[in-house]
C-alpha positions, 0 to 999 in steps of 0.5 A: 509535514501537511501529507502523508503516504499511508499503506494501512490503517489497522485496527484491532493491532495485538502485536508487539505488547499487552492491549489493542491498537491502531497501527497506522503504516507509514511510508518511507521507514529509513531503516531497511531491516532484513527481517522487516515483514512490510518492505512496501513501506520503505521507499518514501514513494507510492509503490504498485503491489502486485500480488502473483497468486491472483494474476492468471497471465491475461497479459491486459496490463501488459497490453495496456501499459502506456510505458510498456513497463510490463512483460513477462519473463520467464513465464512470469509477469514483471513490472520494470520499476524505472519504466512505470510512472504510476499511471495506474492503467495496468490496475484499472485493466486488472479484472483479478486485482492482482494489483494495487498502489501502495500509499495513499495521500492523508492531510493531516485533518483527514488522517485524524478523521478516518482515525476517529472512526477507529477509536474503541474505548470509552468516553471519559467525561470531565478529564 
């Protein structure tokens, strides 16, 4: 595998055991569990995240979108998945970041780079 989709690099993690972490989010987990708390990393596709609290229904991305993928319903914004293309209009119009592509695009050699950056424990000389 030469690339991979990331969500998140997260430092500091102290979750699920003794000791802080890294955790770096992948996409395209296979397993679909009901209580799964980043549901966004399942499809092996970048996603568009939308988050409802910031968006105050100005309609731009609706008015923008090349596909007319967005609309409202029911008073609230929606995003038809089958319709979207990923053109990223409707985030660049957005003036409250109410949305976001979901997986970025790491190399290998990049993905080690930005996780050296990361890297919190002492340096060990001699082995």
């Amino acid at each position: 595998m030469e690339n991979s989709l990331i969500t998140n690099i997260q430092k500091y993690s102290i979750h699920d055991g003794e000791g802080t972490r890294t955790t770096v989010f992948f996409k395209g987990c296979p397993l679909s569990c009901k209580w799964c708390h980043n549901p966004e990393t399942q499809s092996y596709k970048k996603g568009l995240l939308f988050y409802a609290e910031r968006c105050t229904g100005c309609r731009a991305c609706m008015e923008e979108c090349p596909q007319g993928a967005v609309s409202v319903k029911n008073g609230k914004v929606f995003t038809e998945a089958g319709r979207c293309t990923g053109c990223e209009t409707c985030i660049d119009i957005c003036v409250n970041n109410a949305r976001e592509i979901c997986g970025k695009t790491y190399g290998i050699q990049e993905l080690q780079k930005k996780l050296r950056n990361y890297i919190n424990y002492p340096v060990y000389i001699g082995g």
